[in-house]
C-alpha positions, 0 to 999 in steps of 0.5 A: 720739900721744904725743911727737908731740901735745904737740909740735904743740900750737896753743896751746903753739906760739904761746906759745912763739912769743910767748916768743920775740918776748919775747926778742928784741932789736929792734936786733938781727939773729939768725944761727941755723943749723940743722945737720940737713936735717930740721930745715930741712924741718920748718921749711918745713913747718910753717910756722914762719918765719912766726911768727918776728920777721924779725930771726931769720934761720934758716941752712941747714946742710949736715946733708943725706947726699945733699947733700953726697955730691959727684958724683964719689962718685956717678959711683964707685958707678955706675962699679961698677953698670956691672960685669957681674953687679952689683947696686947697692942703695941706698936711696931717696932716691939714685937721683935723684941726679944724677952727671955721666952721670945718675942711679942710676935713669937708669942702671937705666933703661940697664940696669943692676941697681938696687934700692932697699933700706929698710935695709942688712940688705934688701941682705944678703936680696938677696945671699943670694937672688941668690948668682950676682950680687954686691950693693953696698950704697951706704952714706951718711949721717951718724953716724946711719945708720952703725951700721946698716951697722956691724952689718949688715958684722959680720953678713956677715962672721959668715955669711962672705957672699961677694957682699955690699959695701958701698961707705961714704960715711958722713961726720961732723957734728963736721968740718962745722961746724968748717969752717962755722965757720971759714968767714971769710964767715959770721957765725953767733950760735948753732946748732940742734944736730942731733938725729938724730946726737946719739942716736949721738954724744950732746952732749958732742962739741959742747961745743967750739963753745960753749968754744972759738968762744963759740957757743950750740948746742941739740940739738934735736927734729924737731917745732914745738914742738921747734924754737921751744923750742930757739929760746928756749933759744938767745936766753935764752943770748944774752941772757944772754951765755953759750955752752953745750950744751943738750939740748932733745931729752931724751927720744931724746937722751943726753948721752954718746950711744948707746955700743952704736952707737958700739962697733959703729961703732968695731970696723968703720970707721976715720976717712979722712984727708980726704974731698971735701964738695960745697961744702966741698972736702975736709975732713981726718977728715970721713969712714969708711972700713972697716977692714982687718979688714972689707977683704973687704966693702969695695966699694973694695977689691974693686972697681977704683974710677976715683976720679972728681972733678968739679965740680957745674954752673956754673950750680948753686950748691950749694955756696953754699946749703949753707954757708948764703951763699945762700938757696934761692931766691937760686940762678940755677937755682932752680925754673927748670931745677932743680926737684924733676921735673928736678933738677940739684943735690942740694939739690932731689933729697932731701926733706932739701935745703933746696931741695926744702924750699923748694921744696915748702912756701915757694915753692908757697905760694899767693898772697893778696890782701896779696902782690900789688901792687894798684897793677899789677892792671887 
């Protein structure tokens, strides 16, 4: 398959691989951060932590949608679930999500109407073939995803729909990283760019953490090949000293973004002022909200929303593991009461967590002779 393949190549994944040991310093120790969740998932599953030297270590970022939703967020849409003739869409990776009297699918369970859609336009066919119910759409993700519901809201309203809305938690990279990045207990020296938000918003945005904070960032794809190839991109400009935006992702990525997208994306949502990020706190400008022109689709407008704020588990530490201060497995919870059949954190509900990821193709990986210690087997 093309673009698929060529970039699962044994042979050009393990020359890579050795260009990459080639370029790394021995005395040095590596702090490369993936931004995007599908990054860390594919870095899971195709095993490519182990064809790395140990002295790069590679950090998870919060570039996970359902991650970084706090449980507030999650209560709020609920909250709206609960009213009478009300149909919450939403899509699938939702509805194990836990808020702090269940999940979505809990909630339906209770009996509450909850549908799973594969995209916003599945919940307009739903509103137009349930006209006596009203249909929210819980919208998340990042830049990605947002104009879909962009165009799907300017769709609604030139139908005039009148039991259509859409409840936005859409959130944006770029404010994400600036509080990484001003973060004072992480040290970072370079940044795996997201690729799936860089087909929007193109790579000049990012031109700001290499001027400004002197860090090298490569956007970069979602196969193996890919993510060693933006590997070396990254060591050849630590090498070298330099800090600059390159674009590993050519053939999806255009360097000034995708400006259909961003025009539907502008003519409907507005930035928030500020935005609650689970375990970042709020972040000012981080979010979307739909402008007073779209009003009448907006869920929070037409629906008394309590503005729930409440605080993951004690014992839970997302918010850890997404700044990237902790590992997955350093988690006290981590596949004990946390598991992917009974979550309690986020991380481990959406196949982008870093803990589901680990969970799924690092922890599970059975056990060779060289793991065990010979000296404790009778």
């Amino acid at each position: 398959m093309k673009f698929v393949d060529e970039f699962r190549d044994p042979e050009l994944i393990m020359k890579t691989a050795e260009e990459v040991r080639r370029l790394t310093d021995p005395q040095r120790q590596y702090r490369l951060m993936e931004v995007c969740g599908g990054h860390t998932h594919a870095i899971y599953r195709f095993g490519l932590k182990d064809v790395l030297p140990e002295n790069i270590d590679l950090i998870h970022g919060p570039g996970c949608p359902v991650c970084v939703l706090p449980m507030g967020r999650i209560d709020d849409g609920l909250s709206i679930a609960a009213q009478p003739k009300v149909i919450f869409a939403a899509f699938g990776d939702m509805m194990r999500v836990p808020g702090a009297h269940g999940s979505p699918l809990e909630h339906k369970a209770r009996g509450a109407d909850v549908r799973i859609v594969y995209s916003p336009t599945d919940a307009i066919k739903l509103a137009k073939a349930n006209p006596d119910k009203h249909v929210m759409f819980f919208a998340i993700g990042f830049e990605t995803t947002a104009p879909s519901t962009a165009l799907t809201l300017q769709r609604a309203r030139a139908e005039g729909l009148q039991n259509f809305s859409v409840f936005c938690n859409h959130v944006t990279i770029i404010p994400a990283i600036r509080a990484i990045l001003d973060s004072p207990d992480m040290r970072l020296d370079g940044f795996i760019g997201p690729g799936h938000c860089s087909t929007v918003i193109g790579c000049r945005p990012y031109e700001w953490i290499a001027c400004d904070e002197g860090k090298p960032i490569v956007v970069c794809g979602f196969e193996p090949l890919d993510l060693l190839q933006s590997i070396v991109m990254l060591l050849r400009q630590l090498k070298k000293g330099e800090a600059k935006v390159e674009n590993q992702y050519k053939r999806v990525v255009p360097w000034e973004g995708n400006r259909a997208a961003l025009k539907a994306m502008n003519e409907v949502f507005q930035l928030r002022p500020y935005f609650e990020w689970r375990g970042l706190g709020f972040i000012s400008q981080s979010a979307l909200r739909i402008r007073d022109s779209y009003a009448q689709w907006d869920a929070e407008r037409r629906f008394n929303i309590p503005g729930i704020r409440i605080t993951d588990p004690k014992a839970a530490q997302c918010g850890e593991v997404l700044k990237g201060v902790l590992k997955p497995a350093q988690c006290k919870l981590f596949a004990r009461e946390c598991t992917p059949e009974s979550p309690v954190g986020a991380l481990m509900v959406s196949s982008e967590g870093s803990c589901a990821a680990f969970y799924n193709y690092e922890h599970r990986k059975p056990v060779t002779i060289s793991d065990v210690n010979l000296a404790g087997v009778v």
